[in-house]
N, CA, C and O atoms as a MOPAC input file, in Angstrom:
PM7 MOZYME 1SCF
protein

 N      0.84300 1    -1.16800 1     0.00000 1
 C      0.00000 1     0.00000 1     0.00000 1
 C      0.89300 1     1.23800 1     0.00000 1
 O      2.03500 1     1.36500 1     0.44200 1
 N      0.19000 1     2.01400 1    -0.53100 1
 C      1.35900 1     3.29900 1    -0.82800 1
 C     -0.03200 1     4.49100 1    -0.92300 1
 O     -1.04200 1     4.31800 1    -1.60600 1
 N      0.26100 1     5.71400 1    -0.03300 1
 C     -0.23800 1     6.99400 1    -0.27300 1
 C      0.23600 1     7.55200 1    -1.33200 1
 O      1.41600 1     7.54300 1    -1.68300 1
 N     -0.85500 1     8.16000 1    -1.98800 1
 C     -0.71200 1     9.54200 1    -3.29900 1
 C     -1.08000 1    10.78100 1    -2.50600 1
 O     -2.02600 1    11.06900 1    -1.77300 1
 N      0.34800 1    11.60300 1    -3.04700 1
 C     -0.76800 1    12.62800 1    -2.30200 1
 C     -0.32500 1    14.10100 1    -3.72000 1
 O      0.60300 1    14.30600 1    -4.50200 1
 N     -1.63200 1    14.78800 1    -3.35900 1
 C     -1.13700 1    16.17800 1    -4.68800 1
 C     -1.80400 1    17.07000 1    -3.77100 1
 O     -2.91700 1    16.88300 1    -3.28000 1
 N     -0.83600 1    18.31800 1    -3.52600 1
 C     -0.64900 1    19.33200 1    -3.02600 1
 C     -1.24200 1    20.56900 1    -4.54300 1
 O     -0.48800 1    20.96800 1    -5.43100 1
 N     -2.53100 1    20.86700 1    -4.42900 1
 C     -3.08500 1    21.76800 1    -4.70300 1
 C     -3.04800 1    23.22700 1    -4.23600 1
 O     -3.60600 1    23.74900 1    -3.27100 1
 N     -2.08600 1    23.85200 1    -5.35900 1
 C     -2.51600 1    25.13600 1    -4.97500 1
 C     -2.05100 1    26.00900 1    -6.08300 1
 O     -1.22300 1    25.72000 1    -6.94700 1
 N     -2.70200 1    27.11200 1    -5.93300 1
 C     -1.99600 1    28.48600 1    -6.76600 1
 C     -1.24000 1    29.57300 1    -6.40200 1
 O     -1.81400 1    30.57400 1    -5.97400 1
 N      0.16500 1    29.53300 1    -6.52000 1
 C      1.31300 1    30.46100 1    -5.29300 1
 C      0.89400 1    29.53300 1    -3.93100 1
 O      0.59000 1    28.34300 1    -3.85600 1
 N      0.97300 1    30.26500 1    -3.20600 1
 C      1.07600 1    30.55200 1    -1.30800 1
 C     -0.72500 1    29.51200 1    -1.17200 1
 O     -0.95200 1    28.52300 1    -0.47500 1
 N     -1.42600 1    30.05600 1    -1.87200 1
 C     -2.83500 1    29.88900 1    -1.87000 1
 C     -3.57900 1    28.08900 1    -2.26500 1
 O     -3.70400 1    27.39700 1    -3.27600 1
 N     -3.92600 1    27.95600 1    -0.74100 1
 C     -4.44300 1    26.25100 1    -1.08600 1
 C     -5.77300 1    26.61600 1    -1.84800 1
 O     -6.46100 1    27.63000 1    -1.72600 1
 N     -5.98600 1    25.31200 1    -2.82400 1
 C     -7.07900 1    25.04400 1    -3.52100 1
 C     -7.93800 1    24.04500 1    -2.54100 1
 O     -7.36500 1    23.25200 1    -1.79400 1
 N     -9.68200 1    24.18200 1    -2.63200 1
 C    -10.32500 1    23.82200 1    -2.26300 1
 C    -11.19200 1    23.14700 1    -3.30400 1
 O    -11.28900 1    23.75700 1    -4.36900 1
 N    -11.82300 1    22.03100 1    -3.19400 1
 C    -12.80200 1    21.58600 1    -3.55400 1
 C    -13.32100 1    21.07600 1    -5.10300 1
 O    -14.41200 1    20.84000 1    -5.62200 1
 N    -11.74200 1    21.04400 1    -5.57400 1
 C    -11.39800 1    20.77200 1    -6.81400 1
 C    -11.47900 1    19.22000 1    -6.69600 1
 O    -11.45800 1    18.47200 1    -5.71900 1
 N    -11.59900 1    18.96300 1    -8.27500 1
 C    -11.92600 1    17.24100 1    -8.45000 1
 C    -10.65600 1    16.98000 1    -8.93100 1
 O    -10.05700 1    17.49900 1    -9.87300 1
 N    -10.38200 1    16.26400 1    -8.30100 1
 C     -8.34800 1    15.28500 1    -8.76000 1
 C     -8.54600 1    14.31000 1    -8.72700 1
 O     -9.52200 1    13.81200 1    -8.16500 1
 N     -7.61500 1    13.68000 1    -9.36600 1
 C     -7.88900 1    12.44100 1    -9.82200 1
 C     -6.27900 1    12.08100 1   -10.38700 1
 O     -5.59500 1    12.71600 1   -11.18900 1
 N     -5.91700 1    10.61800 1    -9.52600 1
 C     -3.99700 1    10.26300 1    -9.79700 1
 C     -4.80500 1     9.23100 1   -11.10300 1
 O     -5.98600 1     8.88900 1   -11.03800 1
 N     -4.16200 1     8.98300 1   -11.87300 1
 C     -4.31600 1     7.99900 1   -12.98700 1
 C     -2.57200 1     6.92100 1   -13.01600 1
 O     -1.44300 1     7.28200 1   -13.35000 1
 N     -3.13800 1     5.41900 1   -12.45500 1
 C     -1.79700 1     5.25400 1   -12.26400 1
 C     -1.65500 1     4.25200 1   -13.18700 1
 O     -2.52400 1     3.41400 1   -13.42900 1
 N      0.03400 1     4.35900 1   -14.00300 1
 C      0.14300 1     3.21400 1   -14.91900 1
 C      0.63000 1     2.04000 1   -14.66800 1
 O      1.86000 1     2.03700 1   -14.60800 1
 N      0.29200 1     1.37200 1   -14.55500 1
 C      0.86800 1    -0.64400 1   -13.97400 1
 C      1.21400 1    -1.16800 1   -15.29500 1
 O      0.73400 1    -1.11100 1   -16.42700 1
 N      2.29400 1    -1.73800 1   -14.68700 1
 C      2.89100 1    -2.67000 1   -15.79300 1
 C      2.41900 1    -3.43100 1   -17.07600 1
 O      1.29400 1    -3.91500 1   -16.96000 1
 N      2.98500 1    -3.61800 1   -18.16500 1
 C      2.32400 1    -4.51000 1   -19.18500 1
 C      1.93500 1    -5.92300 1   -18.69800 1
 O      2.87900 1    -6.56100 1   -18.23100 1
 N      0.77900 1    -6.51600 1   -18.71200 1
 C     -0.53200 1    -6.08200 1   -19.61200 1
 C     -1.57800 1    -5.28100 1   -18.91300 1
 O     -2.56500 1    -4.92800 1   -19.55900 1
 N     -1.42100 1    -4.86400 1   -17.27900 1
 C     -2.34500 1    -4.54600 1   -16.91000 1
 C     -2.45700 1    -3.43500 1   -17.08600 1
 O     -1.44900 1    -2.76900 1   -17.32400 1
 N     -3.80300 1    -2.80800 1   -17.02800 1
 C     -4.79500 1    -1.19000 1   -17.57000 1
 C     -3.81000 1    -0.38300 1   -16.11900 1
 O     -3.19900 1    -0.71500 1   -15.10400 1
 N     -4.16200 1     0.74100 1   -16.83300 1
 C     -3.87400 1     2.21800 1   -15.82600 1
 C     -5.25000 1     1.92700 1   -14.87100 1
 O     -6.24500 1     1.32300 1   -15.27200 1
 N     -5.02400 1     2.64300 1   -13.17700 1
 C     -6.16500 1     2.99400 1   -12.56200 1
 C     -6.39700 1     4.32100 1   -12.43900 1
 O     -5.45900 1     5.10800 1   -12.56600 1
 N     -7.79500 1     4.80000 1   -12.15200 1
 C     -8.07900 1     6.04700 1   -12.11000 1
 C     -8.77900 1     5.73200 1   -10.08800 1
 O     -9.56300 1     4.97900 1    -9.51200 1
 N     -7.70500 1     7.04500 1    -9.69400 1
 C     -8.08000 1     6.66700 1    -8.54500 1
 C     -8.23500 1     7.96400 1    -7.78300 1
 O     -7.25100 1     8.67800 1    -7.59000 1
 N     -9.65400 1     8.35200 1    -7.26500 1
 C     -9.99800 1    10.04200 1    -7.42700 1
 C     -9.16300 1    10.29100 1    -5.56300 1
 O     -9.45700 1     9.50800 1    -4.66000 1
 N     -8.18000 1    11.46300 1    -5.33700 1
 C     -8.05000 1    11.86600 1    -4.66700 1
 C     -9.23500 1    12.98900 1    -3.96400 1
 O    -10.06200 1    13.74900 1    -4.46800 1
 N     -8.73800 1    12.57000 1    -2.18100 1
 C     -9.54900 1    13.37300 1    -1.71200 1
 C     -8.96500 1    14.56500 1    -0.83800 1
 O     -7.76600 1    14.46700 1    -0.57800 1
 N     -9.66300 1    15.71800 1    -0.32800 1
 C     -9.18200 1    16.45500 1     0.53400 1
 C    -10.47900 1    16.26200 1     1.93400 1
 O    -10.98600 1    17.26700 1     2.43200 1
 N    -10.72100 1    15.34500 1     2.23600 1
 C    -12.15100 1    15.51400 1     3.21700 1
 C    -11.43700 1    15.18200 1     4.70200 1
 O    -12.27900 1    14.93300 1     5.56500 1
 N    -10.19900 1    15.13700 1     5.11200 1
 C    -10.05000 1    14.54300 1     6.32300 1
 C     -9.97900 1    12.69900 1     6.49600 1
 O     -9.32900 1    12.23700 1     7.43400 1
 N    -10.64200 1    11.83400 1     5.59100 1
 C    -10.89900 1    10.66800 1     5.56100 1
 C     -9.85000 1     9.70300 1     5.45300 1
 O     -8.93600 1    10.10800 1     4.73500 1
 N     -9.65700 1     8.41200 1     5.99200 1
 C     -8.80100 1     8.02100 1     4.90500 1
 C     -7.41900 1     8.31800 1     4.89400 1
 O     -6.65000 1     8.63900 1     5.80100 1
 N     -7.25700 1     8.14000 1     3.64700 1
 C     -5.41300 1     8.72000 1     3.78000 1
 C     -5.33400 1    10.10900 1     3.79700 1
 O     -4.22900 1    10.62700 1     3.95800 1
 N     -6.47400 1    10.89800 1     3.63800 1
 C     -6.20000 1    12.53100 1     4.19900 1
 C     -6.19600 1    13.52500 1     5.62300 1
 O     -6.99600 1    14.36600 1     6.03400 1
 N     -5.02900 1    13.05200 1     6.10500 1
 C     -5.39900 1    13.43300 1     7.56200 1
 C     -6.18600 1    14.98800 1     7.92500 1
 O     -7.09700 1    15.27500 1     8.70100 1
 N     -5.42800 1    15.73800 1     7.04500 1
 C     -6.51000 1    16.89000 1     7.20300 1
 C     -7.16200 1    17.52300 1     6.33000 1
 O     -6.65700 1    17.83500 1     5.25100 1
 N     -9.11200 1    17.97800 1     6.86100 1
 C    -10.20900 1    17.90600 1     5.82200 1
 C     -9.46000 1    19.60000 1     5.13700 1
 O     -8.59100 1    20.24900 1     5.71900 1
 N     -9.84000 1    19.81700 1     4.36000 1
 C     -9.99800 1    21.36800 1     3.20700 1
 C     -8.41700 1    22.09300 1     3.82000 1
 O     -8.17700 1    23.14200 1     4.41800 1
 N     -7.69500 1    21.15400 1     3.41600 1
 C     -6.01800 1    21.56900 1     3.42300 1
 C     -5.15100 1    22.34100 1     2.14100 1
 O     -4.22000 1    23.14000 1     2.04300 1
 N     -6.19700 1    21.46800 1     1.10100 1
 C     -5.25300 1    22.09800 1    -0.36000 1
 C     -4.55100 1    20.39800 1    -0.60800 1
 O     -4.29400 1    20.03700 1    -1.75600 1
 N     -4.36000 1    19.69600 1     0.28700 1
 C     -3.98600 1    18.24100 1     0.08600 1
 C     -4.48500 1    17.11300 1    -0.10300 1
 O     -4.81900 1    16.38200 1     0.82900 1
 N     -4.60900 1    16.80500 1    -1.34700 1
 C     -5.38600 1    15.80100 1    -1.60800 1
 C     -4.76600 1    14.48700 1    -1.53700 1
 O     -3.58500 1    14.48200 1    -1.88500 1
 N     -5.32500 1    13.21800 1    -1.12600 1
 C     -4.75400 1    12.05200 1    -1.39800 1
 C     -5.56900 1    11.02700 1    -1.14700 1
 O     -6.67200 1    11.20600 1    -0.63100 1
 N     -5.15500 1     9.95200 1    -1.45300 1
 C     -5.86900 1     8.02700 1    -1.20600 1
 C     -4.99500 1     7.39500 1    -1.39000 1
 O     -3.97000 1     7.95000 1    -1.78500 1
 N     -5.01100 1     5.56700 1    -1.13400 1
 C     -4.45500 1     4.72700 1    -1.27400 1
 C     -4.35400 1     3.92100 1    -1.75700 1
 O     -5.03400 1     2.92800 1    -1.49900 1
 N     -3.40400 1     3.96100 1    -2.74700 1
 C     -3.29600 1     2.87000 1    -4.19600 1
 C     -2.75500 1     1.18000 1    -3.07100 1
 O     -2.03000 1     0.97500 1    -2.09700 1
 N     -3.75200 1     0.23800 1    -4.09600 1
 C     -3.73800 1    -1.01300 1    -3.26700 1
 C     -3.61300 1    -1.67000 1    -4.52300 1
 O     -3.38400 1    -2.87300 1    -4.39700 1
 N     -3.70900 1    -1.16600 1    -5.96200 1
 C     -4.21200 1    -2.38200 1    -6.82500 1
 C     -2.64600 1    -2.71600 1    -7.63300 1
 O     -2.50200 1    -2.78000 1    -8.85400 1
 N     -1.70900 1    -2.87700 1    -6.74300 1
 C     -0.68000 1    -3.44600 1    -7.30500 1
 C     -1.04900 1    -4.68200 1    -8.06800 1
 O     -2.06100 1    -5.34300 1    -7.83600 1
 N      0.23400 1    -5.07200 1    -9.40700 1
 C      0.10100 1    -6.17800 1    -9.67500 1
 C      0.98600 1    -7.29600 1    -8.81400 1
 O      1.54500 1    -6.90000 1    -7.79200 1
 N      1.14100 1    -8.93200 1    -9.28400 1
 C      1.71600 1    -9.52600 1    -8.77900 1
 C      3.28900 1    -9.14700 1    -8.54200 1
 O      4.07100 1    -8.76700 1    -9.41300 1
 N      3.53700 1    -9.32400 1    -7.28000 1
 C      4.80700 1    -9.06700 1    -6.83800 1
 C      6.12500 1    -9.68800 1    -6.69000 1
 O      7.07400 1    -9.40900 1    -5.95700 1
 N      5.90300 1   -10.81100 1    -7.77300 1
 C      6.83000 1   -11.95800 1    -8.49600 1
 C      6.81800 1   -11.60900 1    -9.62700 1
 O      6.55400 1   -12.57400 1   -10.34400 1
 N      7.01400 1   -10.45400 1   -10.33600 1
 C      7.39900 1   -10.10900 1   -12.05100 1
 C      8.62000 1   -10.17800 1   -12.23500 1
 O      9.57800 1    -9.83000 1   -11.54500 1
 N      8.51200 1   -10.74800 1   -13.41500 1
 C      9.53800 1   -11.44500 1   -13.93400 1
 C     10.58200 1   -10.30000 1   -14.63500 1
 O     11.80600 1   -10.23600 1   -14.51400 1
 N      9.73700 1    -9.48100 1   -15.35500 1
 C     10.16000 1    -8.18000 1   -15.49100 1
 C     10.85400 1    -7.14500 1   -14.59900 1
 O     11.30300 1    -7.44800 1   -13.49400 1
 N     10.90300 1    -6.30100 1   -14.95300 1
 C     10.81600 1    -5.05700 1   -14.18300 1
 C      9.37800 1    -4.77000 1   -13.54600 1
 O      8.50900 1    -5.39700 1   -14.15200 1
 N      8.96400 1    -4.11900 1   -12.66100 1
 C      7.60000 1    -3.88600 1   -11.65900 1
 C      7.72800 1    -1.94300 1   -11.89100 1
 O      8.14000 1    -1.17900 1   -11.01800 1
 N      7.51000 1    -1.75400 1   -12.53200 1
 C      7.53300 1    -0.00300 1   -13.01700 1
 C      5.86000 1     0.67600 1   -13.05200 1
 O      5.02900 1     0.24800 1   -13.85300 1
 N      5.57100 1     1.71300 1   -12.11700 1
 C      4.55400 1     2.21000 1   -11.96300 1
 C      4.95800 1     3.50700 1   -12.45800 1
 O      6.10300 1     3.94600 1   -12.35100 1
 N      3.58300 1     4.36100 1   -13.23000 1
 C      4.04500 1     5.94100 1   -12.90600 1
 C      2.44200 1     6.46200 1   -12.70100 1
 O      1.39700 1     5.85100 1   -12.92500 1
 N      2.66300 1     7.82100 1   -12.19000 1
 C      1.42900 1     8.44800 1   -11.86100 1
 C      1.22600 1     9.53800 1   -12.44800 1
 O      2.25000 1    10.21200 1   -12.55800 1
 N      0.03000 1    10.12200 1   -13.00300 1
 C     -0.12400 1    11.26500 1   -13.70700 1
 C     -1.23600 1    11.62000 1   -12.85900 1
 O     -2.08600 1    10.73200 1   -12.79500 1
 N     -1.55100 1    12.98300 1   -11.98300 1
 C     -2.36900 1    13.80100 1   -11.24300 1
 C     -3.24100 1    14.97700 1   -12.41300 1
 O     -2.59800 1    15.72300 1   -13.15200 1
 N     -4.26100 1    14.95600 1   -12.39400 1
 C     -5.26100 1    15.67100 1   -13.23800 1
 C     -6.11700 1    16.18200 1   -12.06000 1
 O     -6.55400 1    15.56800 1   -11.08600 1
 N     -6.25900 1    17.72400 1   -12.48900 1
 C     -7.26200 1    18.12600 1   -11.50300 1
 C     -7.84500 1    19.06300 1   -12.03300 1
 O     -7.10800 1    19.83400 1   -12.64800 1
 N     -9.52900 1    19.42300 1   -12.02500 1
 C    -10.03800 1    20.53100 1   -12.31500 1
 C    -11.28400 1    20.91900 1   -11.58000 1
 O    -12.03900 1    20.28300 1   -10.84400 1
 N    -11.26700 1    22.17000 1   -12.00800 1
 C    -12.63000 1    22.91400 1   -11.03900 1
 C    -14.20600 1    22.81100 1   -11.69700 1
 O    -14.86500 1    23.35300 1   -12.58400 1
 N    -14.41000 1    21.40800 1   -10.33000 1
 C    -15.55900 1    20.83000 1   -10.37700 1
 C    -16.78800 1    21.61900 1   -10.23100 1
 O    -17.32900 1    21.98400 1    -9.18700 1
 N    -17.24700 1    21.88700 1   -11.81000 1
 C    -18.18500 1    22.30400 1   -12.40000 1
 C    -17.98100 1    24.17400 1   -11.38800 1
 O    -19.04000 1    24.60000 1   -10.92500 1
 N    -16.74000 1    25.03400 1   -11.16200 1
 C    -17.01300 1    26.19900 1   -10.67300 1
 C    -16.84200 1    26.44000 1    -9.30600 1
 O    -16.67500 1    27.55000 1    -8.80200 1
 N    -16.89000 1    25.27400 1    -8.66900 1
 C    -16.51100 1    25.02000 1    -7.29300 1
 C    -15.02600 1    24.94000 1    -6.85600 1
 O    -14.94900 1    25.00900 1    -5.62900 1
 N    -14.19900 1    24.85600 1    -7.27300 1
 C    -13.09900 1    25.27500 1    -6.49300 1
 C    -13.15100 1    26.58900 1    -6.32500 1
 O    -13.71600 1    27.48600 1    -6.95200 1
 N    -12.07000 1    26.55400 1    -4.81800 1
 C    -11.71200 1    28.31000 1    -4.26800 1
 C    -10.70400 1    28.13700 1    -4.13300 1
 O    -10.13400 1    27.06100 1    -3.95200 1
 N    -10.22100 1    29.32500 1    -4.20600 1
 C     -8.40300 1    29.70800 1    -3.49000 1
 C     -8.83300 1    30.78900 1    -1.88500 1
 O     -9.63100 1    31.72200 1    -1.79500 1
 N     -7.92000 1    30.16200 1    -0.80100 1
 C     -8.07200 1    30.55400 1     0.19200 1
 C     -6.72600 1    31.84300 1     0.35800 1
 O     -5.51500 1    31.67300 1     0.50600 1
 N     -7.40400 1    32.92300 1     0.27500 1
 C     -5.88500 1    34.04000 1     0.71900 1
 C     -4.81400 1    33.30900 1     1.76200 1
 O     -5.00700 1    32.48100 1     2.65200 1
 N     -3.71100 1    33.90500 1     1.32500 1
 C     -2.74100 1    33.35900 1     1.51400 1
 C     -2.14000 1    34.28000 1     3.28400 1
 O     -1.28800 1    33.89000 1     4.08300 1
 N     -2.82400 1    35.26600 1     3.32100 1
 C     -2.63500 1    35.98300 1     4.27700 1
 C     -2.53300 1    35.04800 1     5.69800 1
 O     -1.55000 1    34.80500 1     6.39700 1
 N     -4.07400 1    34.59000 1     5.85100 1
 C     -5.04200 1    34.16000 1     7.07700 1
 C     -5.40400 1    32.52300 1     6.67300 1
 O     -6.48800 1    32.03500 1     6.99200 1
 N     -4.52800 1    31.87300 1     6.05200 1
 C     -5.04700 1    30.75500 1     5.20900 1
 C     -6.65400 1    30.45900 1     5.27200 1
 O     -7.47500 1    31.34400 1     5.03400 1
 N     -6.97200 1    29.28200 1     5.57600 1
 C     -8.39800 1    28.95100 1     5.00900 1
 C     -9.32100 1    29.80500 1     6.51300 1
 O    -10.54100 1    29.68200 1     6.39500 1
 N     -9.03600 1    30.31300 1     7.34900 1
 C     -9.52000 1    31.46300 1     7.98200 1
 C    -10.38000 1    32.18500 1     7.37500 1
 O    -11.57600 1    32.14900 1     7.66500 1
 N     -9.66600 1    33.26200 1     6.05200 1
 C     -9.99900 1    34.22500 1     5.22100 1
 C    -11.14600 1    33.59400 1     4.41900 1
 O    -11.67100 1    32.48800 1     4.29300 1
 N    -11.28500 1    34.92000 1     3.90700 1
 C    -12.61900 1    35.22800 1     2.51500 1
 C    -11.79700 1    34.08700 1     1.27200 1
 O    -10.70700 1    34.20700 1     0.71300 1
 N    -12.99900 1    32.85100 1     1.15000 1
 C    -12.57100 1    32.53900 1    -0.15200 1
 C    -12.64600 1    33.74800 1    -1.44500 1
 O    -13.39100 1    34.71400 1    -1.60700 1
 N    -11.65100 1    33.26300 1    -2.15100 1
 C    -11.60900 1    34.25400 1    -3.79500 1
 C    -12.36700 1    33.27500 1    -4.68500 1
 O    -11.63800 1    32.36300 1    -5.07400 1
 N    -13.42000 1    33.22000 1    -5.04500 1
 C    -14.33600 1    32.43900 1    -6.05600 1
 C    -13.90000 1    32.49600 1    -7.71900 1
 O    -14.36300 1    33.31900 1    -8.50900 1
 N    -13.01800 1    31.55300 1    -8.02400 1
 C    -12.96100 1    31.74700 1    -9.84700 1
 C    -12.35300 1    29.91600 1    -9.93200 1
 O    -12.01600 1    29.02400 1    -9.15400 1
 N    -12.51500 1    30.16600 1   -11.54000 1
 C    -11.83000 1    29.35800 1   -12.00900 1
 C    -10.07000 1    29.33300 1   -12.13000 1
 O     -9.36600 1    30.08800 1   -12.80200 1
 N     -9.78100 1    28.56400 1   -11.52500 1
 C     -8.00400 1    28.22800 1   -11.94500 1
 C     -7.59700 1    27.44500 1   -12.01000 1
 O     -6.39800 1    27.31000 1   -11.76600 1
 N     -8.54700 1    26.27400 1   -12.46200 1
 C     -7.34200 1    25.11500 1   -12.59000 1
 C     -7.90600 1    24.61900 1   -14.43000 1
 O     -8.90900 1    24.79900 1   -15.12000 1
 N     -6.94000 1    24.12500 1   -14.54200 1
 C     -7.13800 1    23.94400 1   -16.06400 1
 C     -8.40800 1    22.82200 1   -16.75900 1
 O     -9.15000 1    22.10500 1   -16.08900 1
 N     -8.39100 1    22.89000 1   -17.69300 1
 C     -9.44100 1    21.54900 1   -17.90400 1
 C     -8.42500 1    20.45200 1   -18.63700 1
 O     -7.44900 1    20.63300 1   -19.36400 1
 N     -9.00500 1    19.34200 1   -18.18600 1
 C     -8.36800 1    18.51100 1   -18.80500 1
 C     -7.97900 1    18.00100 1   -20.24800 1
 O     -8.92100 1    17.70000 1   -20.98200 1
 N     -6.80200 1    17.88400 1   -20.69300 1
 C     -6.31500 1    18.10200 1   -21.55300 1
 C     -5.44900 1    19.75000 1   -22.04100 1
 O     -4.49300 1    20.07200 1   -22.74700 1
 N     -6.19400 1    20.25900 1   -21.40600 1
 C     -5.44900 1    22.11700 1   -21.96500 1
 C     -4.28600 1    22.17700 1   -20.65700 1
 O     -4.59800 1    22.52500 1   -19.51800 1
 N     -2.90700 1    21.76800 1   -21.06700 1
 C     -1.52900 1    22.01000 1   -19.95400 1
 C     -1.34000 1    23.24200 1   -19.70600 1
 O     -1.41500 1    23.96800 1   -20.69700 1
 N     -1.16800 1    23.62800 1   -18.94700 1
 C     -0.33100 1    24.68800 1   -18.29000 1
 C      0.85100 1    24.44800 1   -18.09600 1
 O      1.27200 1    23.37000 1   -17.67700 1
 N      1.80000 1    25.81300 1   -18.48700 1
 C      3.57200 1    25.85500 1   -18.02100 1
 C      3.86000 1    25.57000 1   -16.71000 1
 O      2.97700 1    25.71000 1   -15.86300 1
 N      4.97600 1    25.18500 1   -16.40500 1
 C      4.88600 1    25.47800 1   -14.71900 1
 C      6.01500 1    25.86400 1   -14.42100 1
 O      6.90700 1    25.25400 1   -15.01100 1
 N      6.45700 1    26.93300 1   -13.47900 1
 C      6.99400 1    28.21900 1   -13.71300 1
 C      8.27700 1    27.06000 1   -12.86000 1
 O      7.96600 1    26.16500 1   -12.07300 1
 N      9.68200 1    27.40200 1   -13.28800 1
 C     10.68700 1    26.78800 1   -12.68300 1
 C     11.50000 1    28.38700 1   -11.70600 1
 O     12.04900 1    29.43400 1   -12.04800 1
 N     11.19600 1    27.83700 1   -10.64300 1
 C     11.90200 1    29.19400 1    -9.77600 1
 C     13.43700 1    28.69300 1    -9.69400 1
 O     13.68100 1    27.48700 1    -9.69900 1
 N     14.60500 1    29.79900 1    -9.60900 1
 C     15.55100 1    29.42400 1    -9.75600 1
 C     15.93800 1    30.70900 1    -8.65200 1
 O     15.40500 1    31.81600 1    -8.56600 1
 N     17.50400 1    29.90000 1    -7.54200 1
 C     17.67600 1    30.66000 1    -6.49600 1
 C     18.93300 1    31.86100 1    -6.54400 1
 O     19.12200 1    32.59500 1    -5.57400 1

């Protein structure tokens, strides 16, 4: 068993209430899983409306491959139907949610900014 976890946010500012989802790839022949992360407190999320989403991948394959045993994970997340918020970064989730869209739809990528020190 192994935790996923995706740290949602925009800058400083946790995301709320967005739909994520890890899509994980397992070895040849078996299918990718789609396995929806949560932020509710439940589960593998110790704390509820953090900006941290996660669950627990169980559907390994057999653990006698003859092969190599190579997983990878791809995290997709978007704002379920208008419902995500960004919590100011001031007073974290304290403060006035900011109500918009910011997370992408699936399929349309976004850059992601490489900070350099």
């Amino acid at each position: 068993m192994i935790v996923i976890y995706a740290d949602l946010s925009q800058g400083y500012q946790q995301v709320n209430n967005a739909k994520v989802t890890a899509i994980v790839e397992r070895p040849s022949p078996y299918g990718a899983v789609e396995l929806p992360l949560l932020d509710n407190g439940g589960g593998a999320d110790t704390t509820k409306d953090d900006g941290i989403y996660s669950a627990y991948f169980l559907d390994f394959v057999d653990a006698n491959c003859q092969r190599s045993c190579r997983y990878g994970i791809q995290v997709m997340a978007n704002d379920e139907d208008g419902r995500a918020i960004v919590f100011g970064a001031a007073t974290n989730s304290a403060s006035k949610p900011i109500y918009y869209s910011i997370i992408p739809e699936k399929g349309d990528p976004q850059p992601v900014e490489i900070l350099t020190a």
